[in-house]
N, C-alpha and C positions, 0 to 999 in steps of 0.2 A: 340868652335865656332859652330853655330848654321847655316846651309844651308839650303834655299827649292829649291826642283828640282820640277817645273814646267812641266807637262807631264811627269812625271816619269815612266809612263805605254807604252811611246814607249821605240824602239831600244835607243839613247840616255840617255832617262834618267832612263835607268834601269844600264846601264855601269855609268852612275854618282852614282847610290845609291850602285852599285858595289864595285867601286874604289874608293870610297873613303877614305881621311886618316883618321886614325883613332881615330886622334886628332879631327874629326867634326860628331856632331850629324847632321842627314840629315832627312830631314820630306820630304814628296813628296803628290803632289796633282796630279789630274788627275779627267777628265769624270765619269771613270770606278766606279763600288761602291767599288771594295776590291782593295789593290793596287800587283803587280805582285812580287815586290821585297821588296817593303817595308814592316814592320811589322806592325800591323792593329793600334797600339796607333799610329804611327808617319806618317800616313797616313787617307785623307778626299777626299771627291770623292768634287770637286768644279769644278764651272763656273766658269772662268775667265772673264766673259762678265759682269758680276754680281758683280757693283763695291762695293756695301757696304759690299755680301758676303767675298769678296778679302781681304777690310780691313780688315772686323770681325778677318779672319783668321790668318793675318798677325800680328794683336795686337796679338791673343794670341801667337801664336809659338815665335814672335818679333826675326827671323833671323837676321843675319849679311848680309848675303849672299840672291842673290836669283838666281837660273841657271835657266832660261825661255827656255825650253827643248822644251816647249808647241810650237804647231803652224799647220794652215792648209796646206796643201802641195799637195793636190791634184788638179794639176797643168793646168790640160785641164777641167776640173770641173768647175773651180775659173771662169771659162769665163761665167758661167753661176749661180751659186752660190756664186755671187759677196757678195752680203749682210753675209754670212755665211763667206766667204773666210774675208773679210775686219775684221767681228767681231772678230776673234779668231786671225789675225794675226795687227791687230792695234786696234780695241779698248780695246782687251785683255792686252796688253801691255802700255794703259794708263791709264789701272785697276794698273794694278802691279807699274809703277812709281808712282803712286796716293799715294798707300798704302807704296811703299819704303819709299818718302820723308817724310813720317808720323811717322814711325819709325825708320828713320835716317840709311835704309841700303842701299848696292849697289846692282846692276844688272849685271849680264854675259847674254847676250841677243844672241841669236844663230840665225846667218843670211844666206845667201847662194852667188853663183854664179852670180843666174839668175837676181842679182841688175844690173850687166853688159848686154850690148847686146851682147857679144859672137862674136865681131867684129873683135876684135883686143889683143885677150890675149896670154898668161897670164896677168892675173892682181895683181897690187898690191895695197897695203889698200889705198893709196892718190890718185888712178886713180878716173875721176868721172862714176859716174854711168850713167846707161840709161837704166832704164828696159824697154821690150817687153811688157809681156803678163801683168793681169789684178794680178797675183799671184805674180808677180816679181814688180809691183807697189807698194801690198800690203807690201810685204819684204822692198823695202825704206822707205813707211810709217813708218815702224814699227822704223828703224834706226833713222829716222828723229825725233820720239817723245822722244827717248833717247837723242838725238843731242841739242835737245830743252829745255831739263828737268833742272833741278838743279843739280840732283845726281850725282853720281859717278857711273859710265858704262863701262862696254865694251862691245862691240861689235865684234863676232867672225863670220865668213862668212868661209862656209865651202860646202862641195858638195859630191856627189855619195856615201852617205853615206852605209856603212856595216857592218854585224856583227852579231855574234850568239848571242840568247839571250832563255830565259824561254819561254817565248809565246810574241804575236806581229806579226805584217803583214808582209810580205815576203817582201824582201828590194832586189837589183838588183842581188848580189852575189847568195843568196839564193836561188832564185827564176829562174838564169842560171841552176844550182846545180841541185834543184830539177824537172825543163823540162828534162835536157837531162838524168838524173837518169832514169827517166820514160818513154827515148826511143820519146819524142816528138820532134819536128823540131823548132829551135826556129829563127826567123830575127831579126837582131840585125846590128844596126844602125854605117854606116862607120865615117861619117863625122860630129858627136858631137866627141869633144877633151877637156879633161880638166883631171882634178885629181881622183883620186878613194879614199875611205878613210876608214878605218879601226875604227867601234866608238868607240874602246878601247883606238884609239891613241887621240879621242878627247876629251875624255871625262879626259883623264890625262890630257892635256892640258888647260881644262877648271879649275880643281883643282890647276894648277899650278898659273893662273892667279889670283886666289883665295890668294893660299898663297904666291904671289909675293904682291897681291894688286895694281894689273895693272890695266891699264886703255885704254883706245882710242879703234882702230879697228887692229884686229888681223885678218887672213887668218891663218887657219892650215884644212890641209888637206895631202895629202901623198902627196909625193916629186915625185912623177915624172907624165908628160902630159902622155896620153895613151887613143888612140881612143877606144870606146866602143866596137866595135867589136873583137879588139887585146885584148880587156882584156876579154872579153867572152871565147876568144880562150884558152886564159892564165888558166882560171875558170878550163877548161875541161883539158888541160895539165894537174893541178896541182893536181886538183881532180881525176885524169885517168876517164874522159869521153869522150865520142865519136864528137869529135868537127866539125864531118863532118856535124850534126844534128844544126849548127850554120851558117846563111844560110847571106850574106850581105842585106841591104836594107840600102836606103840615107833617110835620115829626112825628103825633100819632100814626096816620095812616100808612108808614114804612113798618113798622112794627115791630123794630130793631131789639135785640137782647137786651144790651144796655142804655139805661135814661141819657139824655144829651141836656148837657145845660143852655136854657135854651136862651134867656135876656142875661145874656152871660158880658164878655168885655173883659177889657183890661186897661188901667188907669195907667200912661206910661209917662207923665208929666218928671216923677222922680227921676227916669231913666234919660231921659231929653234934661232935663235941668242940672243933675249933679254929674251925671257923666257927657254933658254936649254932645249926644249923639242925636243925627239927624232921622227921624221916621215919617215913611211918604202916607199919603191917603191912598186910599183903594184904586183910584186912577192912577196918581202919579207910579204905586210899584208895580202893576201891568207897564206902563210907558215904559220906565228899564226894562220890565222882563222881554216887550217886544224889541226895542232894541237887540237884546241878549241873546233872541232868537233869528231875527238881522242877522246880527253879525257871525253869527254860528253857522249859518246858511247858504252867507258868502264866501266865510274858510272853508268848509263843503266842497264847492266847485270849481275853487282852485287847487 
């Protein structure tokens, strides 16, 4: 079986080109010119905006598969770099259905929380949506051109993503880790509530759906709610760092561009149940991640 992993040069889709089984060849695109994980034949640095590039590319590799790992995500930005945020998270994505129905494959489309307002969750896949901000609008677009298309889809919606990887921009985990390592004071927000996730648990996930050959909207994300601050706290526990360096602040008081859904979640019982995929609680995906940091530590020094 033939995959492309879409952004394959962030967190995600570097754990997709990872884990994979090793019954599927996996090609990865990305911005970047070299790819981080992938080997230089089965990786091309591409626009996704750039529909005829998109085809070009898709004829030749001609996937089964495609994981849309890709997307803009920077969240209080998007309020101002609307045109940028909308390209890369919905015209990008009616590049790639374009090119799919052309050559007869499916999509795993990778979606988030922020489609909810943060009102009333957890949520699950049949609740309807209401996004906020200008980034979370763009996220439903992006659903919706899958919703609309002919192909065959799924759609995964997932949140607080983390995880060690080669290189890539600090993600929330990391980026606790490395403040209070350094002795800085960090505030960290009481009343946003939803899942934490581990991208090793999703990226298995995503292959499962693969080779189930599912379809519709999934939620996978770690199994248990945990306000951001508790799990900051959890960070320094598990890491042994100094958690007194983690200081409360509420969502209003940052005074961020865009709204944040705050009693937000994700219901991923579907995702555990019809596709047997295993999802850790807030402890247990810190425990691999330290492991993962272990063991990277001690290839290091030999």
């Amino acid at each position: 079986m033939r995959v492309l992993v879409t952004g394959c040069n962030g967190l995600l889709g570097q754990k997709c080109v990872e884990l994979r089984p090793n019954s599927v060849d996996v090609w990865g695109v990305d911005l970047h010119e070299k790819g981080v994980v992938c080997p230089a034949d089965c990786y091309r640095s591409l626009n996704l905006t750039d529909r005829s590039a998109v085809h070009k590319q898709l004829e030749e590799w001609r996937p089964q598969w495609i994981i849309n790992a890709a997307a803009y995500t920077h969240v209080d930005r998007a309020e101002t770099e609307r045109e940028l945020c909308w390209n890369a998270n919905v015209t990008a994505v009616e590049n790639l259905v374009y090119a799919a129905r052309k050559i007869g494959a499916r999509v795993v489309h990778i979606s988030t929380d922020y489609v909810f307002d943060g009102k009333n969750g957890p949520y699950r896949e049949e609740d309807l949506p209401n996004p906020q901000g200008f980034y979370s609008r763009s996220k439903l677009a992006s659903e919706n051109v899958l919703r609309s298309s002919t192909i065959k889809f799924a759609i995964v919606r997932t949140m607080v993503l983390y995880g060690l990887t080669a290189e890539g921009r600090p993600n929330f985990v990391t980026w606790v880790i490395d403040e209070l390592s350094s002795g800085r004071t960090i505030r960290i927000v009481t009343d946003q509530i939803g899942n934490t996730t581990l991208a090793d648990e999703l990226a298995l996930g995503l292959w499962k759906i693969i080779d189930e050959d599912a379809s519709g909207i999934y939620h996978i994300a770690g199994r248990e709610l945990i306000d951001r601050f508790s799990f900051a706290r959890l960070i320094a526990e598990i890491f042994a760092l100094d958690n007194q360096l983690i200081l409360p602040i509420t969502t209003a008081e940052l005074h961020q561009a865009a709204p944040r859904p705050l009693n937000s979640g994700l219901v991923v019982d579907k995702a555990m149940q019809q596709l047997g995929i295993e999802l850790s609680d807030a402890r247990g995906g810190l425990l691999t991640l330290k492991k993962q940091v272990e063991s990277f530590s001690a290839r290091s020094k030999t």
